[in-house]
C-alpha positions in Angstrom: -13.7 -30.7 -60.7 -13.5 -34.2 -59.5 -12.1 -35.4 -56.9 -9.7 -38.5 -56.3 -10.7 -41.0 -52.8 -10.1 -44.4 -51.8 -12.8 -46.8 -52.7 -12.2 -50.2 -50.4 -14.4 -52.8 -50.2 -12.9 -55.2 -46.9 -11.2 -54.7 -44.0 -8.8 -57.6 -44.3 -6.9 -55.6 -46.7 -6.6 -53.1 -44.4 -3.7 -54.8 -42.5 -1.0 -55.1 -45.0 0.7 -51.7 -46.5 0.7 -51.1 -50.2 3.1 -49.1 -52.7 1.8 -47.8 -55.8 2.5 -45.4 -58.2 0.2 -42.4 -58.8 -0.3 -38.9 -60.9 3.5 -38.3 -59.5 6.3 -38.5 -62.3 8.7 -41.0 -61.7 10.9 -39.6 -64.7 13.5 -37.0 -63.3 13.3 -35.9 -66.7 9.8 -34.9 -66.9 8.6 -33.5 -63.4 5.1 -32.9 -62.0 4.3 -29.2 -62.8 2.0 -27.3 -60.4 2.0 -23.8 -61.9 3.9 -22.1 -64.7 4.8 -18.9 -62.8 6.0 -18.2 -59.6 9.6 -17.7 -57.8 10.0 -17.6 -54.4 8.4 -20.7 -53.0 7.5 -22.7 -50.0 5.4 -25.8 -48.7 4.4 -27.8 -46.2 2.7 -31.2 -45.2 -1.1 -31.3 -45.5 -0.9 -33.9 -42.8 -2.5 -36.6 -45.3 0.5 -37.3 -47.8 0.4 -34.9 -49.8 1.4 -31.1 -49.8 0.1 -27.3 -49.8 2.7 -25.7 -52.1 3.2 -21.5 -52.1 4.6 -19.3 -54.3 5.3 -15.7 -55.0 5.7 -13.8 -58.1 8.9 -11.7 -58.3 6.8 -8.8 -59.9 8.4 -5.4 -58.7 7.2 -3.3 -56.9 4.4 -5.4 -56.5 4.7 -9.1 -56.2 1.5 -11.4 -55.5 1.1 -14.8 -53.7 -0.5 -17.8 -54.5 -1.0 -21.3 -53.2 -2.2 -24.5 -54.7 -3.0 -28.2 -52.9 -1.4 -31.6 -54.5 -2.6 -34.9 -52.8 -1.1 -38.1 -51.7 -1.3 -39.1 -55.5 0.1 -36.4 -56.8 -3.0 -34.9 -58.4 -3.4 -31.1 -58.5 -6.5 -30.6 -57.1 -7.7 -26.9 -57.5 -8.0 -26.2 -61.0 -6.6 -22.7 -60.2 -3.9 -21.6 -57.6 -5.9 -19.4 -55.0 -4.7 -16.1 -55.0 -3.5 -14.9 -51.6 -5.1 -11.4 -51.2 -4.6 -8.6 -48.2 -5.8 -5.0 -48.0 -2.7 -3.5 -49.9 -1.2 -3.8 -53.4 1.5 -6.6 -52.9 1.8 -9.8 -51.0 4.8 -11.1 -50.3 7.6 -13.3 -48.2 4.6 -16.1 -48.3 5.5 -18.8 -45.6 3.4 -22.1 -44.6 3.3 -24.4 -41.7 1.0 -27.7 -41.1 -2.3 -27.1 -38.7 -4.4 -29.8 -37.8 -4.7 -32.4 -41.3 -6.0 -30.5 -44.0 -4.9 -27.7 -43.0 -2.4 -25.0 -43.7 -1.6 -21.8 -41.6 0.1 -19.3 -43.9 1.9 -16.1 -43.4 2.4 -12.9 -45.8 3.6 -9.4 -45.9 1.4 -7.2 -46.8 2.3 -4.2 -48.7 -0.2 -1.0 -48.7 1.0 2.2 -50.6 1.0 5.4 -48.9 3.0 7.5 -51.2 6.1 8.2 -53.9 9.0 8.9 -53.2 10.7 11.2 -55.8 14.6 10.5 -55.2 14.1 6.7 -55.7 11.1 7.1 -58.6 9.1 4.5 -56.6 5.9 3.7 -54.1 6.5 3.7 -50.5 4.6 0.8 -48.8 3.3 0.2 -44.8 3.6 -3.0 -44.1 1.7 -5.8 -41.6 2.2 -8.6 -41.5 -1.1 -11.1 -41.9 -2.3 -14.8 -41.2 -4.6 -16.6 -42.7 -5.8 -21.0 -42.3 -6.8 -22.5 -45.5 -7.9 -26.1 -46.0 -8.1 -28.6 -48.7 -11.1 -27.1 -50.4 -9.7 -23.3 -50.7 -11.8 -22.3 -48.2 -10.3 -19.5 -46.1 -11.3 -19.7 -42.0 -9.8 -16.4 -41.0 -11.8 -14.2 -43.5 -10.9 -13.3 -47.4 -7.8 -11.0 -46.6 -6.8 -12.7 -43.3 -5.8 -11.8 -39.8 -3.5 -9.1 -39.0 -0.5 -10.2 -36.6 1.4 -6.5 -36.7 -0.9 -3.9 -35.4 1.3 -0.8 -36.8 1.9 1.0 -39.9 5.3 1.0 -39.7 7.8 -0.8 -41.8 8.0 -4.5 -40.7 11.6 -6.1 -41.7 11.1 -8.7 -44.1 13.3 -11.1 -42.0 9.9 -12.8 -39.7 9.6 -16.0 -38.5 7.3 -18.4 -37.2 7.0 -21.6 -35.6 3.9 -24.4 -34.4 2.6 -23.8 -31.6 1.6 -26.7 -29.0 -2.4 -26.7 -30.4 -2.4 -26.0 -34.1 -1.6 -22.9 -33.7 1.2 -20.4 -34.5 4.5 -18.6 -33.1 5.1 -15.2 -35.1 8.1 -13.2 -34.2 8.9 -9.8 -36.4 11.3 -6.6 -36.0 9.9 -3.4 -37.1 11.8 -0.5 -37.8 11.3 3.3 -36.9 11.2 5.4 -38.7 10.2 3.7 -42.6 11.0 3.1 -45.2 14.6 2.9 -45.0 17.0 2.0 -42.2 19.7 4.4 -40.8 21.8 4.8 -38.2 19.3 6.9 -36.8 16.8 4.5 -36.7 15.3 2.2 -33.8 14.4 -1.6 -34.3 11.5 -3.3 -32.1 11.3 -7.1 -31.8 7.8 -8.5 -31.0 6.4 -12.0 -30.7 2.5 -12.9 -30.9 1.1 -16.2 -30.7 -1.9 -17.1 -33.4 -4.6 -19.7 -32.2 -5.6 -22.6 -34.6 -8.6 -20.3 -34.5 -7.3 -17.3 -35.5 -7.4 -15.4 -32.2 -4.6 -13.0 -30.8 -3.5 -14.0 -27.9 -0.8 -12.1 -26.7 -2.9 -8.6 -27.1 -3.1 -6.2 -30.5 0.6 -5.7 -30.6 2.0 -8.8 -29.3 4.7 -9.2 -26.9 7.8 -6.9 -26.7 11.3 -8.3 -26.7 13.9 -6.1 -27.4 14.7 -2.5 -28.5 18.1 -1.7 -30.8 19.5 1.6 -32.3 21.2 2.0 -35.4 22.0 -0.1 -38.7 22.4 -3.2 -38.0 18.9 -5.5 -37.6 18.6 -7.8 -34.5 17.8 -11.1 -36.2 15.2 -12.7 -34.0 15.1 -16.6 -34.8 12.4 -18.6 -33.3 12.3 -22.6 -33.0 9.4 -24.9 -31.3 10.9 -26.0 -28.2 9.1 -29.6 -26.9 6.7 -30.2 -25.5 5.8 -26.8 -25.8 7.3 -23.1 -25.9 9.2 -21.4 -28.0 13.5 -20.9 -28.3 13.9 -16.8 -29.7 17.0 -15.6 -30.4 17.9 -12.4 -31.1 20.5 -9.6 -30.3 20.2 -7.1 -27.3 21.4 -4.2 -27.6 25.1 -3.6 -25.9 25.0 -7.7 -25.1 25.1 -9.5 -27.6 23.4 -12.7 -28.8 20.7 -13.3 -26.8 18.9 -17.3 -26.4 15.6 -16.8 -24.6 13.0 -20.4 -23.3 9.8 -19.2 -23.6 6.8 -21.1 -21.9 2.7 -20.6 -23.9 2.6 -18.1 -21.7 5.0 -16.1 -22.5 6.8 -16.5 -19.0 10.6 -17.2 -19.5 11.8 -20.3 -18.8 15.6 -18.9 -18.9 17.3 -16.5 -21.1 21.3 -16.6 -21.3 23.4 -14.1 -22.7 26.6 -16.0 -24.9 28.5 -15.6 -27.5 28.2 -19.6 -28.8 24.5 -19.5 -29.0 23.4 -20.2 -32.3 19.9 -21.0 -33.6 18.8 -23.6 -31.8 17.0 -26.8 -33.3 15.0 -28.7 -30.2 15.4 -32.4 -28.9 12.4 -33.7 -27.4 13.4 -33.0 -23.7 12.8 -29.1 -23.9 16.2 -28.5 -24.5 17.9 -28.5 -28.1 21.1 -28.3 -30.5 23.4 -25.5 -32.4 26.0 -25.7 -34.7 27.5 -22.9 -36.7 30.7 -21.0 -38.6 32.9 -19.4 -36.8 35.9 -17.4 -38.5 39.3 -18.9 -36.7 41.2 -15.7 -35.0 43.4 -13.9 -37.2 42.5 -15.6 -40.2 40.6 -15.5 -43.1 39.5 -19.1 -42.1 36.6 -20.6 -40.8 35.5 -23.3 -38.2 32.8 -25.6 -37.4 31.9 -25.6 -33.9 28.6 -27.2 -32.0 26.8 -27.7 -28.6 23.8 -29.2 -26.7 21.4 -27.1 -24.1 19.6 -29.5 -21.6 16.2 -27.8 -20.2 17.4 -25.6 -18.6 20.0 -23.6 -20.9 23.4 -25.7 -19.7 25.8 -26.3 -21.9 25.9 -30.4 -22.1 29.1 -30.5 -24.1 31.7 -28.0 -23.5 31.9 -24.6 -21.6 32.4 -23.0 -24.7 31.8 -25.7 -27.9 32.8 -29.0 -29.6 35.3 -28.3 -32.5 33.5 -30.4 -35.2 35.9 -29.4 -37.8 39.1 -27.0 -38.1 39.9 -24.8 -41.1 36.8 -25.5 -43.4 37.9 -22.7 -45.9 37.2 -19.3 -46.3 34.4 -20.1 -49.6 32.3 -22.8 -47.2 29.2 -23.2 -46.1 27.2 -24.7 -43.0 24.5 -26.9 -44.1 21.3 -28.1 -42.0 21.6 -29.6 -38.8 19.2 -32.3 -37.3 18.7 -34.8 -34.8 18.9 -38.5 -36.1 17.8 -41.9 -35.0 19.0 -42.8 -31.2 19.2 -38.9 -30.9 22.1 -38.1 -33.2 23.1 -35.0 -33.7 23.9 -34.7 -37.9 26.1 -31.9 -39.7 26.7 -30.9 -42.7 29.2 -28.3 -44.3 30.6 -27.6 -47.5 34.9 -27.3 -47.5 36.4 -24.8 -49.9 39.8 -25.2 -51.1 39.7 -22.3 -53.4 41.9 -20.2 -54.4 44.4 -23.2 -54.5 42.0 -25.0 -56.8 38.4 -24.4 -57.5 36.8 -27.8 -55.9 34.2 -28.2 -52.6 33.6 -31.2 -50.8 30.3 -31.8 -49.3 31.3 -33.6 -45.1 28.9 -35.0 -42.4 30.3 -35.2 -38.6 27.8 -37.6 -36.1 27.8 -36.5 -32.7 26.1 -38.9 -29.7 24.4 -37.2 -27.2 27.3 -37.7 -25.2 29.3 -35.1 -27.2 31.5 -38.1 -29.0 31.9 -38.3 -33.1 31.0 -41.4 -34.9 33.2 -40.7 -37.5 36.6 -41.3 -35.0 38.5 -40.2 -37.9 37.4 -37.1 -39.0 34.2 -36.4 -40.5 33.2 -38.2 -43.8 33.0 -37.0 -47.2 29.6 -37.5 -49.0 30.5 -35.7 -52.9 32.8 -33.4 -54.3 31.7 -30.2 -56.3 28.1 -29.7 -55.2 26.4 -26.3 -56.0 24.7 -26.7 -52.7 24.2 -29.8 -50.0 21.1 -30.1 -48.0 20.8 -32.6 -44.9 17.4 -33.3 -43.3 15.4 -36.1 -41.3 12.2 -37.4 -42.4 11.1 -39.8 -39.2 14.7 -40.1 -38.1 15.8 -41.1 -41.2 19.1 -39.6 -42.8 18.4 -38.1 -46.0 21.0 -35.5 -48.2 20.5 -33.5 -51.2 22.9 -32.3 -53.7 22.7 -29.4 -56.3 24.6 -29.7 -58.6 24.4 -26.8 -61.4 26.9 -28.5 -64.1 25.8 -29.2 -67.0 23.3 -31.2 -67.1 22.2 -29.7 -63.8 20.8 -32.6 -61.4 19.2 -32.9 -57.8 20.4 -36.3 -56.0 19.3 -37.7 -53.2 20.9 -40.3 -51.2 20.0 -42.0 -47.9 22.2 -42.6 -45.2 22.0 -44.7 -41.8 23.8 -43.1 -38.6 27.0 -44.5 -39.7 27.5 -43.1 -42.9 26.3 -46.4 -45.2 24.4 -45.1 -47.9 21.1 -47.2 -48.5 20.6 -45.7 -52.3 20.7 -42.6 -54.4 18.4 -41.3 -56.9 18.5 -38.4 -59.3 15.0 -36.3 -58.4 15.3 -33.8 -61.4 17.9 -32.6 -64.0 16.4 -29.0 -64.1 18.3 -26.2 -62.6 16.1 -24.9 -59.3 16.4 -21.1 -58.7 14.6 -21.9 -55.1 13.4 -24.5 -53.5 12.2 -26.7 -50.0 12.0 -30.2 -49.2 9.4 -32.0 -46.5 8.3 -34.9 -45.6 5.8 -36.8 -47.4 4.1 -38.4 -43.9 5.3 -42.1 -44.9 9.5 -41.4 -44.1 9.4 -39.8 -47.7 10.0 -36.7 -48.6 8.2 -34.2 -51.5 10.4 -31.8 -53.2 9.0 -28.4 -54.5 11.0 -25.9 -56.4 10.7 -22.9 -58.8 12.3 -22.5 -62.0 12.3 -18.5 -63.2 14.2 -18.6 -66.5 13.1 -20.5 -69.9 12.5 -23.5 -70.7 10.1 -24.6 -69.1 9.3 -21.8 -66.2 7.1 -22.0 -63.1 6.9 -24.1 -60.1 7.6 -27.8 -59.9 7.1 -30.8 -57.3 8.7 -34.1 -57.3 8.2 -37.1 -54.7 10.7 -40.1 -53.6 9.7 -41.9 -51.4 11.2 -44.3 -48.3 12.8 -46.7 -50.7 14.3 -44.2 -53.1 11.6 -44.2 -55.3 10.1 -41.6 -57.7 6.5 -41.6 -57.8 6.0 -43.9 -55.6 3.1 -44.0 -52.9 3.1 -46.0 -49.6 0.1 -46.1 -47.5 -1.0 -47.4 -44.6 -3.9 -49.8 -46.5 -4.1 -51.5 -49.6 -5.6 -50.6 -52.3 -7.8 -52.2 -54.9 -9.1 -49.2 -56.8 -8.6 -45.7 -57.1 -11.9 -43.9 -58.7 -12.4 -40.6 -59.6 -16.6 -40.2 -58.9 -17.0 -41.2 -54.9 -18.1 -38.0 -53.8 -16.6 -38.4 -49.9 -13.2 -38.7 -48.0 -12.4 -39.7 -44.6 -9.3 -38.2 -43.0 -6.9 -39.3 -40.0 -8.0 -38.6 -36.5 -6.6 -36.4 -34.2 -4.6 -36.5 -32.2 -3.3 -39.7 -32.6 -2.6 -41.2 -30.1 -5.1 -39.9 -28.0 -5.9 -40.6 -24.2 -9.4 -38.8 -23.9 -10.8 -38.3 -26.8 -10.3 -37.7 -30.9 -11.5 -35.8 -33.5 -12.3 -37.5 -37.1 -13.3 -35.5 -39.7 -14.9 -36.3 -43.5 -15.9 -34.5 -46.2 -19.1 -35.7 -48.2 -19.8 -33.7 -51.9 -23.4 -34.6 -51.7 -26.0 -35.5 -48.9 -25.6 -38.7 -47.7 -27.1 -41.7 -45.5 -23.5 -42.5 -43.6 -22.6 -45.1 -41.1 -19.1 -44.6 -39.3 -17.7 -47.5 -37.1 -14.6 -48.3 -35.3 -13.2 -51.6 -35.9 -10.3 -53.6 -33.4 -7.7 -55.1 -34.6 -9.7 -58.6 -35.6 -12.2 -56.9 -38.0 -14.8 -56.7 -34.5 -16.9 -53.9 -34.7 -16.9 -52.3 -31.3 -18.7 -49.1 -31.5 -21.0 -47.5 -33.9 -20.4 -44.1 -33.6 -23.1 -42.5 -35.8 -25.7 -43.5 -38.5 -27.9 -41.3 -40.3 -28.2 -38.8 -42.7 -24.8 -35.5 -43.3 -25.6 -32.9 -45.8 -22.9 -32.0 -48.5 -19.6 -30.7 -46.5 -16.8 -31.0 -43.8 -18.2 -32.9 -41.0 -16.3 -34.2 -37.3 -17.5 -36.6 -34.7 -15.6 -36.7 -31.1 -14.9 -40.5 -30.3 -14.2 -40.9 -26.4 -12.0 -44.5 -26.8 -15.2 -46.7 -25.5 -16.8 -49.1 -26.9 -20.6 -49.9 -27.8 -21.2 -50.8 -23.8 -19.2 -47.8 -22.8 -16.4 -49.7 -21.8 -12.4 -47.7 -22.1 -10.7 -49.9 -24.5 -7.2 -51.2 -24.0 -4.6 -49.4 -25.7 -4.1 -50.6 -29.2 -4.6 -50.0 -33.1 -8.3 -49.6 -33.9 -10.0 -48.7 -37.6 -12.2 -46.2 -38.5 -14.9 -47.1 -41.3 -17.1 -44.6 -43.7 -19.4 -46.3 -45.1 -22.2 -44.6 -47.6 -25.4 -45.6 -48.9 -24.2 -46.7 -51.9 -22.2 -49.4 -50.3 -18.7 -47.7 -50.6 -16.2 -48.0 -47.7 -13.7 -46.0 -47.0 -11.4 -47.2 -43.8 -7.7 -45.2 -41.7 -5.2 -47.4 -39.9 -4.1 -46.2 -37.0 -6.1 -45.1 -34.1 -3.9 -45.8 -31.4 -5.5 -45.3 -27.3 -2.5 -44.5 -25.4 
């Protein structure tokens, strides 16, 4: 299999940005396939441009997982999907988050049988939950099978979640239920939460931390969010009280923990507080409402003692979309309105809020379409982006671009095949990478599509210009991190053969002010710690600096970007 790097041979075209189009589609028509099976699916950035893209079968009883890696360029670079394996039978509810670049931290149930149960006519499964860190070359750091986060053979829920943690790492919260396999009113729910090291250690013991304990039918629902700079938001519902928002330091101290009926799940600002916004059936009515409220740090309500009132009387057929925070810290809504039964029509609405609790839209909110299937919001960099389902005939994905004040700055159709799932990140450059599944014929399997910052298919914008893309240089240089850094930084590269390397770091005026190794690297991942001096041992001011590979051969390979704070 060959593999697809930059060859660049000078520096000076290093300081102007470049768009090209790659391996991605640019017809909505004909999208980028990565697999032709799979269902349920998930991705996330591999911190480079591209994307590591999941999937699971819907095989019953026993469903598999899988996971394949696309680049910057859209290439699909493993010529087969690397099956995701535990200790039991089935592997399921397959979720991914971004580790350090090249990286992927995934999550899975898995599903061991341990008997047969007669009145159903079918397997009865213990379940763990399991963890494994894959990067771009398939190879698996935490073993062949993974890590296990759930210590017991009981029967975990299959609502988990999990969240970054402040070092590569991972949040994992769960809710296992006593006694398996089914729930009761007899039965008794335990919430945990662990915390997975970007090295695959355990570090809140075996069993992780206990949270709550509930009786009966109905499941507690713990949510979990990153809360910045670090910590975690869990929420969850205690038994007798109600819904319950927790702040919750790396340590697993609490920060607060407030008992109130408006606390929703909670997306976070980047002052250790956050936002909520959610549907809320208006009293004796078959009506709903859209309320919403800001936390500061310390768990006060910023807004209102109860909530804002972001829209009255949305319908009883609506929806809440995604919320997120947008340039000059915007808080961004969206919601569907039903009018049926009077007529059989939705519109899609957005509602702006400052951070002082006021509405952009004086007026009422705005309307963005009428009749979507579904309406997505999200941010990529601060940037507003929506996208609409719509499963008429022919079925189409749009995606428009707004600024804060409801202008839209294009629209583009991404794909006119009907999606049975799908997720949408960011593509590292303000663009986003779409991935979906399709189950039903024609044309089945799992399928990825790019537009980029300018509303382009296909396109791919870098930080460096490119004369060449070519298909035999056998070595790769990635990003350092972090960047920025004060103390030090990581970089890491990849040589497919022994090599005679040199790797500099350039200033901004094509000087080279520190050599940081030359010699010989045999064939594989390598990283060298740079401290921010230069060749005298000098700190250097803060600024954007280049790093260089250069080979034996005479190829060069330079990143944009080092920044010193």
């Amino acid at each position: 299999m060959k593999i697809n790097y930059l060859h660049i041979f000078s520096l000076t075209l290093l300081l102007s940005s470049s768009n090209i189009l790659a391996q991605w589609s640019n017809d909505p028509n004909q999208n980028l396939q990565v697999s032709n099976f799979g269902y349920f699916v998930s991705a996330c950035e591999d911190g480079m441009g591209g994307a590591f893209v999941g999937w699971t079968t819907a095989n019953d009883p026993a469903p598999s997982s899988w996971l394949q890696w696309v680049d910057k360029y859209g290439y699909v670079r493993w010529s087969q999907p690397l099956h995701i394996t535990g200790n039991g039978v089935a592997q399921t509810q397959l979720k991914l988050i971004k580790s350090e670049p090249g990286k992927v931290i995934l999550t899975f149930l898995d599903c061991i049988e341990v008997g047969w149960d007669t009145a159903s006519w079918g397997p009865i499964f213990h379940t763990y939950l399991r963890a494994n860190k894959i990067d771009t070359t398939g190879y698996l750091h935490w073993g062949e099978r993974g890590i296990t986060v759930t210590e017991d053979t009981s029967f975990t829920d299959e609502i988990y979640g999990f969240a970054e943690d402040e070092d590569n790492g991972i949040y994992v919260t769960w809710s296992t239920v006593y006694p398996p396999p089914y729930i009761g009113f007899e039965d008794t729910t335990v919430i945990r939460v662990q915390k997975i090291s970007k090295n695959g250690e355990r570090l809140w013991g075996k069993t992780g931390k206990y949270v709550s304990t509930w009786h009966g039918y109905n499941s507690p629902d713990p949510y979990i969010s990153r809360r910045n700079p670090d910590g975690i938001f869990l929420k969850y519902y205690k038994q007798d009280v109600g819904n319950t928002l927790s702040s919750i330091n790396p340590d697993m101290s609490v920060r607060w923990s407030k008992v109130n009926q408006w606390y929703w799940n909670i997306i976070p600002d980047e002052n250790g507080g956050g936002a909520w916004a959610r549907k809320m059936v208006i009293p004796f009515t078959a009506n709903y409402k859209i309320i919403a409220n800001r936390i500061d740090s310390l768990g006060n309500l910023l807004w209102s003692d109860s909530a804002l009132i972001v829209e009255n009387d949305i319908g009883t057929y609506s929806y809440l979309g995604e919320i997120a925070f947008i340039e000059e810290d915007i808080l961004s809504i969206t919601w569907t309105k039903s009018f049926y039964p009077s007529n059989n029509s939705t519109i899609a609405k957005i509602q702006n809020i400052r951070n002082d609790g006021s509405f952009i839209f004086q007026n009422g909110s705005m309307n963005i379409s009428s009749n979507p299937d579904s309406t997505i919001t999200g941010t990529i960099e601060g940037d507003l982006y929506f996208w609409r389902d719509y499963k008429e005939t022919p079925s189409s994905l749009i995606c428009s671009k707004f600024n804060k004040d409801g202008q839209e700055i294009w629209q583009t159709t991404i794909t006119y095949s009907e999606m049975d799932a799908g997720v949408i990140i960011s593509d590292g450059y303000n663009g986003s990478i779409i991935v979906w599944s399709k189950y039903f014929s024609p044309n089945t399997g799992v399928f990825i599509q790019k537009v980029s910052k300018n509303g382009i298919l296909g396109e791919v914008i870098t930080d460096i210009q490119l004369d060449e893309i070519n298909n035999d240089y056998n070595f790769i240089l990635h990003q350092n991190y972090p960047n920025p850094f004060n103390s030090e930084t990581i970089i890491n590269f990849e040589l497919n053969q022994s090599e005679e390397i040199e790797l500099n770091i350039y200033n901004c005026l094509g000087e080279n002010v520190r050599k940081l190794f030359v010699g010989a690297k045999e064939k594989g991942n390598h990283s060298i710690k740079w401290d921010g001096k230069d060749k005298n041992n000098f700190n250097l001011s803060s600024g954007i600096y280049f790093i260089e590979l250069k080979t034996n051969f005479g190829h060069k390979q330079l990143i944009k970007g080092v920044l010193l704070k």
